[in-house]
C-alpha positions in Angstrom: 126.6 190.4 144.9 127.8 190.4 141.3 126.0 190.1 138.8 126.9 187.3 136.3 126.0 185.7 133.1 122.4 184.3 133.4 120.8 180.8 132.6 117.1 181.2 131.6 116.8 184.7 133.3 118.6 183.1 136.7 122.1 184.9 137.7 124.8 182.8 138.0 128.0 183.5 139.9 130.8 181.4 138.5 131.7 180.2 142.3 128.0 179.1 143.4 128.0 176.6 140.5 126.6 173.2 141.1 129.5 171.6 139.0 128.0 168.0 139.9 125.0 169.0 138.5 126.0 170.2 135.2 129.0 167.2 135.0 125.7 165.1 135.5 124.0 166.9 132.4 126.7 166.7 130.3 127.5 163.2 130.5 123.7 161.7 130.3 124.0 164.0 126.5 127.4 162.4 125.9 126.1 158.9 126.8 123.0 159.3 124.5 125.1 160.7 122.0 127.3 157.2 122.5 124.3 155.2 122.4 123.2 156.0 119.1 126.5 156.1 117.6 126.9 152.6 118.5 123.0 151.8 117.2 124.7 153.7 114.0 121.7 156.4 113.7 123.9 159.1 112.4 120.7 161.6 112.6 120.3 161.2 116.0 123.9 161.9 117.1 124.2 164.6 114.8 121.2 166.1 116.6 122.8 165.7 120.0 126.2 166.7 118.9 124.4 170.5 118.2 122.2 170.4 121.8 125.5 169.6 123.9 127.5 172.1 121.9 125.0 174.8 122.5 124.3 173.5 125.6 125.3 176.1 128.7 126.4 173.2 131.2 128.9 172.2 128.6 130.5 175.5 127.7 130.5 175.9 131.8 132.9 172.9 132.2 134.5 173.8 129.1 135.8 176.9 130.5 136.5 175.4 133.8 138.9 172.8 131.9 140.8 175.4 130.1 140.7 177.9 133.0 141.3 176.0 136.3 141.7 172.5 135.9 144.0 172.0 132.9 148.5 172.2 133.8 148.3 174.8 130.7 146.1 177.3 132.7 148.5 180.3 132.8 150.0 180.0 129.7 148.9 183.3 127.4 148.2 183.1 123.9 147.9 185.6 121.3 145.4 187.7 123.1 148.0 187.8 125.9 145.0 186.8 128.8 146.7 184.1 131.0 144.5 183.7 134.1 140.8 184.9 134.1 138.7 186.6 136.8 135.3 184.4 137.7 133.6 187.4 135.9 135.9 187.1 133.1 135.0 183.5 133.1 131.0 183.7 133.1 131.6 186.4 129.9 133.5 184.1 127.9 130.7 181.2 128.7 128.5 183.6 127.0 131.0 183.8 124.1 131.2 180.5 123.0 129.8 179.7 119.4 131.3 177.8 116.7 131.0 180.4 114.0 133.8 182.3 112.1 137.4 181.4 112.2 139.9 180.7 115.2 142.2 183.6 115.8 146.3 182.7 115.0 148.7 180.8 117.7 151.4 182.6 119.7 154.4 180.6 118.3 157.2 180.1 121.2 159.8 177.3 120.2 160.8 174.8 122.9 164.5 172.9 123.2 164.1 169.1 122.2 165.3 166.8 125.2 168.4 165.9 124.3 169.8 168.3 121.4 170.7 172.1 121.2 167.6 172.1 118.3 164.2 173.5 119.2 160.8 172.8 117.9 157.7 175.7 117.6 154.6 175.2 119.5 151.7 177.1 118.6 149.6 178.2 122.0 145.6 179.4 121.2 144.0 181.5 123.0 141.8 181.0 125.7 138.3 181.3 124.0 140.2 178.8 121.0 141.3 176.5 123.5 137.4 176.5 124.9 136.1 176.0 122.4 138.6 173.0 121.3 137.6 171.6 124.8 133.6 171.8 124.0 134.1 170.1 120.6 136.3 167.6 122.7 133.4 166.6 125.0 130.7 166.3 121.7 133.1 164.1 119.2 134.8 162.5 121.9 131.5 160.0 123.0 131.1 159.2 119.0 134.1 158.0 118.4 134.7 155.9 121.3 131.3 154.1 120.3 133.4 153.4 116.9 137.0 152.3 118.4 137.9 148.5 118.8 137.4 147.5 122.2 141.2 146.6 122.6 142.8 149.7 121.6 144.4 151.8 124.5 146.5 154.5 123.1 145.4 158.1 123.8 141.8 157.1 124.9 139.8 158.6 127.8 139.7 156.1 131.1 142.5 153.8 129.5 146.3 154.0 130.5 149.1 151.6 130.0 147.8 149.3 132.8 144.9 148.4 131.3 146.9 147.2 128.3 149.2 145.5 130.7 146.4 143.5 132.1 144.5 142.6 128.4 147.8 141.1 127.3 148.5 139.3 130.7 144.6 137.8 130.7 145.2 137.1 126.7 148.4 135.0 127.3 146.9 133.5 130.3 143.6 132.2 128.5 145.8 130.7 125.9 146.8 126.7 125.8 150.6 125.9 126.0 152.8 124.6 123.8 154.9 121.9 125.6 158.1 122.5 124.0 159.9 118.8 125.2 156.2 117.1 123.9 
């Protein structure tokens, strides 16, 4: 058996993760962290945002977001890595700190739809794009404790459908206007 990155002097193997489990841990920091943003006890989120950034189950799904599950997987950055090993994967857990400075983007330029112009894109590597994605999953529950409850645009668990059906039960609730009256 290989032997991985550990978690309180337990070896881990990156495919015998209970990814439920951590999921679970994650999101019961996130909704604390959600909770007392809406209470508005800025101490106390500021307290959680630190324990789920340093927390291991975090950078674990992370990783897996920027590794396996995101469309963007195999596209290299600077550093030139495009796919990692599970090995690979349990080092650059261990890796994970928000100290020093991000390392520069591989600049590629892309045609715009419809024109013979082209735009740059700037493509991190895959320990910036980590750790982008663990800063993601400790602001994100803040901030959606501070939104307006009817705002849909480029929000987790909203999509155009849900703005669809606000305006349709808006319009609906409202009296009408007889226009002949």
């Amino acid at each position: 058996m290989n032997k991985s990155k550990t978690q309180n002097n337990l070896t881990v193997e990156w495919n015998e993760l209970d990814w439920r489990k951590l999921e679970k841990r994650v999101f019961k920091l996130q909704k604390r962290i959600f909770q007392a943003s809406e209470r508005g006890d800025a101490k106390t989120v500021r307290k959680l945002q630190k324990t789920l950034i340093r927390s291991w189950s975090a950078k674990c799904i992370a990783v897996r977001r920027v590794t396996q599950d995101n469309q963007g997987k195999n596209t290299a950055g600077v550093d030139g890595y495009k796919s990692l090993t599970p090995k690979q994967r349990t080092n650059l857990i261990g890796q994970l700190k928000l100290t020093g400075k991000s390392k520069p983007t591989r600049r590629v330029m892309i045609p715009k739809p419809g024109t013979d112009e082209k735009r740059p894109l700037g493509i991190p590597t895959i320990h910036d794009r980590a750790l982008q994605a663990l800063v993601k999953l400790t602001l994100e529950p803040e901030w959606e404790a501070k939104f307006e409850p009817n705002s849909y645009g480029f929000r987790p668990g909203r999509s155009c459908h849900d703005a669809i059906g606000a305006i349709f039960d808006s319009i609906r609730q409202k009296n009408k206007i007889c226009a002949r009256c």
